[in-house]
mmCIF file of the C-alpha atoms, coordinates in Angstrom:
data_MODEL
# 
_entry.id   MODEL 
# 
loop_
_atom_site.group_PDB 
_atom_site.id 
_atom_site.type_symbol 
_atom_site.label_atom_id 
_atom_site.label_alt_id 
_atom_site.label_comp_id 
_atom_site.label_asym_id 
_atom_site.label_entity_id 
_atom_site.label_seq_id 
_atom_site.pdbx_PDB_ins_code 
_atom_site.Cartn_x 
_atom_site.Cartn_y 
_atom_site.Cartn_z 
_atom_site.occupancy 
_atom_site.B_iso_or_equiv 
_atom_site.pdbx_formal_charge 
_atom_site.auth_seq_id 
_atom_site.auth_comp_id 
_atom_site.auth_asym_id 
_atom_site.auth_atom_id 
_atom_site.pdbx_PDB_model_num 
ATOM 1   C CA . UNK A 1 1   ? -35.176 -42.646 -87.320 1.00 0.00 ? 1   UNK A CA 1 
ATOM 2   C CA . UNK A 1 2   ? -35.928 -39.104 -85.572 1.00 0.00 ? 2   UNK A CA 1 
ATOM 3   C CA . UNK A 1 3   ? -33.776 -38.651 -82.513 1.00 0.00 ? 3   UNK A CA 1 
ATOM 4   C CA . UNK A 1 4   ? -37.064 -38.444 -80.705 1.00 0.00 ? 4   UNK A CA 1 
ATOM 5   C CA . UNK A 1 5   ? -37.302 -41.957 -81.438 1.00 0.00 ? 5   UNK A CA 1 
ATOM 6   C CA . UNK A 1 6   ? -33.929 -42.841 -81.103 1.00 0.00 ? 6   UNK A CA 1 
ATOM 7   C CA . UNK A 1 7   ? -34.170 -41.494 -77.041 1.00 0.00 ? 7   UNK A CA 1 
ATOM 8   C CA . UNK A 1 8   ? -37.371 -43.177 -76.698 1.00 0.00 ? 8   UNK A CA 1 
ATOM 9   C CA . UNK A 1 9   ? -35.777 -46.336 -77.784 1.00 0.00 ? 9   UNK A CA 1 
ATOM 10  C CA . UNK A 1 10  ? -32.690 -46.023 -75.649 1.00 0.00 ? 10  UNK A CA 1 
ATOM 11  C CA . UNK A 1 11  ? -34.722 -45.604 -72.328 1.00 0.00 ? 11  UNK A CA 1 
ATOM 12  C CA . UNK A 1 12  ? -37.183 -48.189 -73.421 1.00 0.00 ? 12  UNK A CA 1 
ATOM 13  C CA . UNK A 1 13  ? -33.754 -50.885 -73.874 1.00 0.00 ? 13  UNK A CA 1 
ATOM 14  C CA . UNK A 1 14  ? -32.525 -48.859 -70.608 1.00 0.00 ? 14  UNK A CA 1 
ATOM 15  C CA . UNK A 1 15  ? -35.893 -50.110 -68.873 1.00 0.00 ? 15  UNK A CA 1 
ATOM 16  C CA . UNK A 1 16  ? -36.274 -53.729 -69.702 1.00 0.00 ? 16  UNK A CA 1 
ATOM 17  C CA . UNK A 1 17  ? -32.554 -54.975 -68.284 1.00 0.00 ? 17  UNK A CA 1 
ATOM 18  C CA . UNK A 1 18  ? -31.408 -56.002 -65.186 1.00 0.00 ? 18  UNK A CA 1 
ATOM 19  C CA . UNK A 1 19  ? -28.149 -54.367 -65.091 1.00 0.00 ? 19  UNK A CA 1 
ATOM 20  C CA . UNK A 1 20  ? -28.987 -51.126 -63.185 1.00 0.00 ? 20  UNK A CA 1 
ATOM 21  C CA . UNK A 1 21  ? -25.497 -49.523 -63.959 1.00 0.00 ? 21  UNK A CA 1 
ATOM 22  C CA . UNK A 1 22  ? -25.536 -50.449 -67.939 1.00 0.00 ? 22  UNK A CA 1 
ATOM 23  C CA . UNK A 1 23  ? -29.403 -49.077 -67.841 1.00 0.00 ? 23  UNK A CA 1 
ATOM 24  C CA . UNK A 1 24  ? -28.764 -45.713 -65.830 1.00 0.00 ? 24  UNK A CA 1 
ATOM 25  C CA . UNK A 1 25  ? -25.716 -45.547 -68.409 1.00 0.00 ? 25  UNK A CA 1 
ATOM 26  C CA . UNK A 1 26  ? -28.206 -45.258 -71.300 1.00 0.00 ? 26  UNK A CA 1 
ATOM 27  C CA . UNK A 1 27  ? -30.814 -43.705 -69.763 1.00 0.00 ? 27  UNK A CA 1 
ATOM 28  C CA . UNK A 1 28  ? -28.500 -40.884 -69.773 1.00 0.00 ? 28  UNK A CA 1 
ATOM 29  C CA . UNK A 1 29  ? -26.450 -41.304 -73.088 1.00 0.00 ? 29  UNK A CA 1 
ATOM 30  C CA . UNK A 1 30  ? -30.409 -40.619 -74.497 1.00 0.00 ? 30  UNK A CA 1 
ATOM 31  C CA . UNK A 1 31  ? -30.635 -37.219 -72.822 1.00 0.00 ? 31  UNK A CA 1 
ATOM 32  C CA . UNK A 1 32  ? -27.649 -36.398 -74.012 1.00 0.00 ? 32  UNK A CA 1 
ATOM 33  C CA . UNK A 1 33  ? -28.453 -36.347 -77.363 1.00 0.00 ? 33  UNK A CA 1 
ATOM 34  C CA . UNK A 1 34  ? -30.722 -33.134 -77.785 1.00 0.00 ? 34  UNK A CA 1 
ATOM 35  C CA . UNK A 1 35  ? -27.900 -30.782 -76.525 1.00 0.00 ? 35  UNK A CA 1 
ATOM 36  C CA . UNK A 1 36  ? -25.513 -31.442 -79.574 1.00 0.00 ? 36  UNK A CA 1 
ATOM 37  C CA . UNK A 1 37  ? -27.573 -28.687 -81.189 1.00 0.00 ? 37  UNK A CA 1 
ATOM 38  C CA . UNK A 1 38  ? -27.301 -26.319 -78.225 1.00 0.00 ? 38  UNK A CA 1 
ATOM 39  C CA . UNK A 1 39  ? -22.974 -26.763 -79.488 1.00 0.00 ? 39  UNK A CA 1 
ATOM 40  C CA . UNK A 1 40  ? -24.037 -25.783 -83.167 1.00 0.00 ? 40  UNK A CA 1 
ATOM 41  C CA . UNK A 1 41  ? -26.136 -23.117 -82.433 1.00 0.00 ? 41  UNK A CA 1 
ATOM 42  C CA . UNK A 1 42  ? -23.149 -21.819 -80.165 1.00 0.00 ? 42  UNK A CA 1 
ATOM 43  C CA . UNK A 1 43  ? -20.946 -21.945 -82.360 1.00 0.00 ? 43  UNK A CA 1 
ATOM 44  C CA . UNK A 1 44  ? -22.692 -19.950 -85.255 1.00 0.00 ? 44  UNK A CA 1 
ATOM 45  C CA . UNK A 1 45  ? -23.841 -17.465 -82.444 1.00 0.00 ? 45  UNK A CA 1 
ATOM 46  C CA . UNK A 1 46  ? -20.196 -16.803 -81.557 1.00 0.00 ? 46  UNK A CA 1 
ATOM 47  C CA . UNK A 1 47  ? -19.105 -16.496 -85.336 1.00 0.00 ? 47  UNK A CA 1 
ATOM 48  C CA . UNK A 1 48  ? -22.299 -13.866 -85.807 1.00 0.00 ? 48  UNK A CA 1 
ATOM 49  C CA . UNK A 1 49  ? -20.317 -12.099 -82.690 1.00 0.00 ? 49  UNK A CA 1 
ATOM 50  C CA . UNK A 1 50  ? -17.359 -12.045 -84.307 1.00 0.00 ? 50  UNK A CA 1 
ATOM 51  C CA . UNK A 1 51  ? -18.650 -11.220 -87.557 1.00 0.00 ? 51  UNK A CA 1 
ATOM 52  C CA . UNK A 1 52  ? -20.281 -7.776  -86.077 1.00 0.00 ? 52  UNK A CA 1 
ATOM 53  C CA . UNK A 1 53  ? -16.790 -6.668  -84.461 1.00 0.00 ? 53  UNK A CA 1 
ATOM 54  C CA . UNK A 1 54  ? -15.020 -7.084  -87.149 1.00 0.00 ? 54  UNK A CA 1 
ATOM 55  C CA . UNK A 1 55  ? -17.784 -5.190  -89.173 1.00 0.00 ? 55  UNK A CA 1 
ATOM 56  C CA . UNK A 1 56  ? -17.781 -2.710  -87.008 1.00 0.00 ? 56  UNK A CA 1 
ATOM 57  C CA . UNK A 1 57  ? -14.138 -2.381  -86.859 1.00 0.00 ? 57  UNK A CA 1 
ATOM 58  C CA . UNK A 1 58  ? -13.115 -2.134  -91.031 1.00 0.00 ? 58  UNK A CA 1 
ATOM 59  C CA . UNK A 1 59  ? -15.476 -1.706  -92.658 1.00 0.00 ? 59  UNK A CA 1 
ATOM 60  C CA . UNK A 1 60  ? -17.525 0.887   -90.795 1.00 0.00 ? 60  UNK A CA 1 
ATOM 61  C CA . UNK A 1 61  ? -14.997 2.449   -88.614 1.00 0.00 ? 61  UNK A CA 1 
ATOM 62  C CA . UNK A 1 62  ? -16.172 2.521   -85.324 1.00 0.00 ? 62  UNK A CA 1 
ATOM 63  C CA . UNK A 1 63  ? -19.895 4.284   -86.783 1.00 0.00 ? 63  UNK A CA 1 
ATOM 64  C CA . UNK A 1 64  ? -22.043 1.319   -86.413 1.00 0.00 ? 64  UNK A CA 1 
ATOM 65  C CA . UNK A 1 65  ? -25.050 2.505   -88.748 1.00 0.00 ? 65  UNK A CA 1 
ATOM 66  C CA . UNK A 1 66  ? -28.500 2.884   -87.251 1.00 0.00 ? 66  UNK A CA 1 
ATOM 67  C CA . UNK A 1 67  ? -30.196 -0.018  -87.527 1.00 0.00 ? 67  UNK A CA 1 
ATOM 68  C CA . UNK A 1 68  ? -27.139 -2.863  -86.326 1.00 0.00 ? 68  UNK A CA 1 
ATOM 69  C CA . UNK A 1 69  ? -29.097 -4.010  -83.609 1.00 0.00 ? 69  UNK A CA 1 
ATOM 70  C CA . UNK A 1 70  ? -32.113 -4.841  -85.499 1.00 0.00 ? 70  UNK A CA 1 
ATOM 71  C CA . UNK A 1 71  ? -30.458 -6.328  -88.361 1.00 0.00 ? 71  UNK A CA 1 
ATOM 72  C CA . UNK A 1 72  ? -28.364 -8.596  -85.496 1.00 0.00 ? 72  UNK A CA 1 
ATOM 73  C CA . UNK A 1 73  ? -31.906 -9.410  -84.102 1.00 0.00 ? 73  UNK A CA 1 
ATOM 74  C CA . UNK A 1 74  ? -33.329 -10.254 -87.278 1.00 0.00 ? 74  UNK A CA 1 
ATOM 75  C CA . UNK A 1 75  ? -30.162 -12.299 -88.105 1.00 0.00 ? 75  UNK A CA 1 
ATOM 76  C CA . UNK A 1 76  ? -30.881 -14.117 -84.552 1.00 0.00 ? 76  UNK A CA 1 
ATOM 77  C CA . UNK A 1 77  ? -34.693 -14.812 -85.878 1.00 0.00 ? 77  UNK A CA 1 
ATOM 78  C CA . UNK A 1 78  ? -33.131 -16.249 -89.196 1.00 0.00 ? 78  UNK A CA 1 
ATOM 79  C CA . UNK A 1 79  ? -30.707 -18.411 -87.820 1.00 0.00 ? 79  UNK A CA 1 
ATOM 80  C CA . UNK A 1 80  ? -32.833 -20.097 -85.289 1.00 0.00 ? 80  UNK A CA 1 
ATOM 81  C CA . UNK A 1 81  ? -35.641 -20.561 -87.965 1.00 0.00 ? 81  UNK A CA 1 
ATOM 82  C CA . UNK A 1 82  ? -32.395 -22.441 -90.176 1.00 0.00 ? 82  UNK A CA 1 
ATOM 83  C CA . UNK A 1 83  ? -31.610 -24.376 -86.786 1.00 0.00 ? 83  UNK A CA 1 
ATOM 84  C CA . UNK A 1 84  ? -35.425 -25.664 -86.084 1.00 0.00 ? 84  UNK A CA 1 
ATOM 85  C CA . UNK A 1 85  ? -35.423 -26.913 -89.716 1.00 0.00 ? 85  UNK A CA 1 
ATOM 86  C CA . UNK A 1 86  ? -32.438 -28.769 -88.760 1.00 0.00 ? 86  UNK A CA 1 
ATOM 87  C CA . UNK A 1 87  ? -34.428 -30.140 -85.493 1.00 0.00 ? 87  UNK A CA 1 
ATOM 88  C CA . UNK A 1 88  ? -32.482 -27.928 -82.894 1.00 0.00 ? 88  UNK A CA 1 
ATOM 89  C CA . UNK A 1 89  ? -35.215 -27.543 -79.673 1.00 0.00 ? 89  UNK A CA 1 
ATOM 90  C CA . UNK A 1 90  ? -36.172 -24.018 -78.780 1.00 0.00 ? 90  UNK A CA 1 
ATOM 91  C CA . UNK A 1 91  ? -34.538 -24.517 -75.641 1.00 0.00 ? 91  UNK A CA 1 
ATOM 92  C CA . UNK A 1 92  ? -30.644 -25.504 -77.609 1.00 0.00 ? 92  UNK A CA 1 
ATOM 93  C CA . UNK A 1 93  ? -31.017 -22.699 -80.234 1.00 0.00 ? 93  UNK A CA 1 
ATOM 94  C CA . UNK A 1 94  ? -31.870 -19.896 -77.259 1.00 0.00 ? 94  UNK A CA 1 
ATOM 95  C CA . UNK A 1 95  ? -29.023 -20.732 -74.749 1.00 0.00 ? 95  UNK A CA 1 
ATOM 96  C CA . UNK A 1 96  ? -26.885 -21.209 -78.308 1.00 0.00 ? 96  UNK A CA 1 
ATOM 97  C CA . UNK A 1 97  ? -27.517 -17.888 -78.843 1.00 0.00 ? 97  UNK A CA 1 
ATOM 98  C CA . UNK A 1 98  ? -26.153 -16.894 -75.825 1.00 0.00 ? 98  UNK A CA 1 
ATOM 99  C CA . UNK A 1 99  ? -22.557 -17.353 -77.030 1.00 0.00 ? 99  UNK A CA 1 
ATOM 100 C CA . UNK A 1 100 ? -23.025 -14.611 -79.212 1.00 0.00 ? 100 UNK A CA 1 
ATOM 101 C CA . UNK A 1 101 ? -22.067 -12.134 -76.714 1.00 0.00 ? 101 UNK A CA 1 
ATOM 102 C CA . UNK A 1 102 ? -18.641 -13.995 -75.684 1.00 0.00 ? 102 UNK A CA 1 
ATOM 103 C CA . UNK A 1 103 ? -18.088 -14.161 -79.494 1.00 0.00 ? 103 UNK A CA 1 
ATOM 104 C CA . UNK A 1 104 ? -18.855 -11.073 -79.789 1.00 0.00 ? 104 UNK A CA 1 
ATOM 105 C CA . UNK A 1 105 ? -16.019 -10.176 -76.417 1.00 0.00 ? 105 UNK A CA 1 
ATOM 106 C CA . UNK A 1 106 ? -13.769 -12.620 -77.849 1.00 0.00 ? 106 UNK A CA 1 
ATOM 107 C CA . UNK A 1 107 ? -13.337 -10.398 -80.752 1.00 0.00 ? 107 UNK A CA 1 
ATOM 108 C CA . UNK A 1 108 ? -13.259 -7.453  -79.228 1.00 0.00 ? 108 UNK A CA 1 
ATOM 109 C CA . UNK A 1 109 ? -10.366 -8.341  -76.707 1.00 0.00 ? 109 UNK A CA 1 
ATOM 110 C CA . UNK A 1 110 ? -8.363  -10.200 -79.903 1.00 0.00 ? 110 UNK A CA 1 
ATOM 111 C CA . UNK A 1 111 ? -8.367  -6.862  -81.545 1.00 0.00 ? 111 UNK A CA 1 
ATOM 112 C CA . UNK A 1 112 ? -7.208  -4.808  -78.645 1.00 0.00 ? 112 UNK A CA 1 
ATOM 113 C CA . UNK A 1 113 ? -4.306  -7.414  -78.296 1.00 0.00 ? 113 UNK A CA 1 
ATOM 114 C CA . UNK A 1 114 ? -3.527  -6.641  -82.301 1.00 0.00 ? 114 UNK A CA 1 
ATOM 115 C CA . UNK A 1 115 ? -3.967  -3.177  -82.663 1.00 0.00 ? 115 UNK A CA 1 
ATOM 116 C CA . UNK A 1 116 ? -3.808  -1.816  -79.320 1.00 0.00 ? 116 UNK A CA 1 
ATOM 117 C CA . UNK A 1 117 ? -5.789  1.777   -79.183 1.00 0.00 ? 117 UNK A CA 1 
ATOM 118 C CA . UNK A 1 118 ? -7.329  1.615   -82.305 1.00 0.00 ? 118 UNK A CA 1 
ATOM 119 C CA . UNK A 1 119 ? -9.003  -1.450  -81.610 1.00 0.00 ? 119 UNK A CA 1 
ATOM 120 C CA . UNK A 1 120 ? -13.090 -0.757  -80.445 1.00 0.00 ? 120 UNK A CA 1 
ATOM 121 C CA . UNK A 1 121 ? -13.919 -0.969  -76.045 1.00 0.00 ? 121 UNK A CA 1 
ATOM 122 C CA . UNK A 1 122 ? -17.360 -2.799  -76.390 1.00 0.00 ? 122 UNK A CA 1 
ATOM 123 C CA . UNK A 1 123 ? -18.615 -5.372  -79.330 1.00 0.00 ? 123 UNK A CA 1 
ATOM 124 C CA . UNK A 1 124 ? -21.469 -2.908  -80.374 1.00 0.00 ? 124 UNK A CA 1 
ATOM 125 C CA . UNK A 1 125 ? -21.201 0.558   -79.699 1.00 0.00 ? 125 UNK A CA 1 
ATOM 126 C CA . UNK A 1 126 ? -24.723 1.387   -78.271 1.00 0.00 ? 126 UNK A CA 1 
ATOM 127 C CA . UNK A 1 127 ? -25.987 -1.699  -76.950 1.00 0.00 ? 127 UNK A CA 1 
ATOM 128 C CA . UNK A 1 128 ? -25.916 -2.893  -73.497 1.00 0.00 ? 128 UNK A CA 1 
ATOM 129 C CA . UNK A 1 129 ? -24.431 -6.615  -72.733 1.00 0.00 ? 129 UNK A CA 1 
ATOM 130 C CA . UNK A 1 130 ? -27.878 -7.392  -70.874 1.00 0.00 ? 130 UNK A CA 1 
ATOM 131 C CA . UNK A 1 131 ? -29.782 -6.639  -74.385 1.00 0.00 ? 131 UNK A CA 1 
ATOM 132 C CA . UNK A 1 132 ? -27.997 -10.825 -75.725 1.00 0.00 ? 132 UNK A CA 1 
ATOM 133 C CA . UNK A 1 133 ? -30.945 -11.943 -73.750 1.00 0.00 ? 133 UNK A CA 1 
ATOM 134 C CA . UNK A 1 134 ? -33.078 -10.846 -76.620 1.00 0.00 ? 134 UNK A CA 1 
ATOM 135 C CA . UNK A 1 135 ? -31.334 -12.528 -79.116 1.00 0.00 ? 135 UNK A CA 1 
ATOM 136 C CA . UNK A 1 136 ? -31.381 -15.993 -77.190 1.00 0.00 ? 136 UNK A CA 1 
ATOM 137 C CA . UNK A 1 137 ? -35.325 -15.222 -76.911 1.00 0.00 ? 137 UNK A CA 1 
ATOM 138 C CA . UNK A 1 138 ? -35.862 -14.525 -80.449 1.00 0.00 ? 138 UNK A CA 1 
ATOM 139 C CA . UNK A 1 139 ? -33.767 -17.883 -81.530 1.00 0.00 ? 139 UNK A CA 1 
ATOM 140 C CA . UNK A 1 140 ? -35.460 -19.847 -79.167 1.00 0.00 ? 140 UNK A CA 1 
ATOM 141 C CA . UNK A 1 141 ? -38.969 -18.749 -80.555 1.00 0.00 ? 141 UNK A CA 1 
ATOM 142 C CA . UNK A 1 142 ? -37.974 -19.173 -84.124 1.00 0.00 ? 142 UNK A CA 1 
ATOM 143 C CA . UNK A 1 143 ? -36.199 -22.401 -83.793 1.00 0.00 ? 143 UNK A CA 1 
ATOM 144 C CA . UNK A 1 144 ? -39.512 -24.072 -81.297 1.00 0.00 ? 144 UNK A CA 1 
ATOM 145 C CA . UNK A 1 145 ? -41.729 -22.498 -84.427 1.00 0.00 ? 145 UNK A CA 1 
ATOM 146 C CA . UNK A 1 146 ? -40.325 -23.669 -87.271 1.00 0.00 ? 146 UNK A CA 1 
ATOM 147 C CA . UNK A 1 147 ? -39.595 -27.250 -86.068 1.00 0.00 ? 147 UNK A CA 1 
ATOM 148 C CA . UNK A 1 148 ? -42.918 -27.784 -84.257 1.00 0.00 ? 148 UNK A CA 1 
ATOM 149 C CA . UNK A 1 149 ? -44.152 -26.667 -87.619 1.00 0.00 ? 149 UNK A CA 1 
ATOM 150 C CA . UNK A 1 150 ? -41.970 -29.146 -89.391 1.00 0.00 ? 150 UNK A CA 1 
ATOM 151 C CA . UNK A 1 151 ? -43.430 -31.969 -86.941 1.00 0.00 ? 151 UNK A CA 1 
ATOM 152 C CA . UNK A 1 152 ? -47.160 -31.451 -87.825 1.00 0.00 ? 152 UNK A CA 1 
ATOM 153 C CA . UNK A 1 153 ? -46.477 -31.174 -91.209 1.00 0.00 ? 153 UNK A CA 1 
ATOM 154 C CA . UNK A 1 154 ? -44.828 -34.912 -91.068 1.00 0.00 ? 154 UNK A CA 1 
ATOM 155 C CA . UNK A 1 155 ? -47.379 -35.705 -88.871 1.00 0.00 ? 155 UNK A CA 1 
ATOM 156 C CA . UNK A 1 156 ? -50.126 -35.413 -91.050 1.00 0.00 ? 156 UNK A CA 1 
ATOM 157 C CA . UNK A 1 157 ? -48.252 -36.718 -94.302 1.00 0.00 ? 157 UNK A CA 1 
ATOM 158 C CA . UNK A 1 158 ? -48.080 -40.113 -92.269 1.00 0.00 ? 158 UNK A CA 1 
# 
């Protein structure tokens, strides 16, 4: 059962009982269910953020190399292609993504607690807080491609 079914279901049970309380229970225990991604794709956002800072901070020394940013982006792209094909919505993967910058802070701020002045003052050197947004964009557009692609392909098999 797809857990487009499975909400369909719950607010189709949620519709044909009396009990008003028990049905408006349901009704929203089924749109709960799509943001579970939204926590995965979070979580491996924040982990990416991490994993750049502490890149960034042994093994390149505080000289990001050129093209960090892109390879971040195309990262983002990846992961929210690997998140549609796990049926993550556009909309989960995107604001996901958006944990990569407090990740990326978290980092940051555990480091300067550890090593005091030789730990880095932003999460990438060179790119602006504001420029996340990107990366939530790009998720969100690879995740809603590759899983509305998954969904016609099942569609016509059946």
């Amino acid at each position: 059962m797809t857990p487009e079914e499975w909400t369909t279901g719950m607010r189709n049970e949620a519709s044909s009982v009396n009990d008003r309380e028990w049905a408006m229970e349901t009704k929203l225990a089924a749109g709960r269910s799509g943001w579970r991604g939204a926590g995965v794709s979070a979580l491996v956002f924040a982990a990416l953020g991490v994993g750049v800072v502490m890149l960034g901070q042994y093994i390149w020394r505080h000289d990001a190399p050129d093209g960090l940013w892109v390879g971040v982006m195309i990262l983002s792209g990846m992961i929210g292609a690997l998140l549609g094909a796990r049926r993550v919505g556009a909309l989960e993967a995107g604001a996901g993504a958006l944990a990569f910058l407090p990740g990326a802070w978290l980092a940051v701020v555990a480091l300067q607690a550890m090593l005091s002045d030789a730990a880095p003052f932003t999460p990438i050197i060179g790119v602006s807080n504001e420029d996340v947004a990107v990366l939530a964009v790009i998720a969100a557009c690879a995740a809603g491609s590759v899983r509305a692609a998954t969904h016609r392909r099942t569609l016509v098999r059946a």
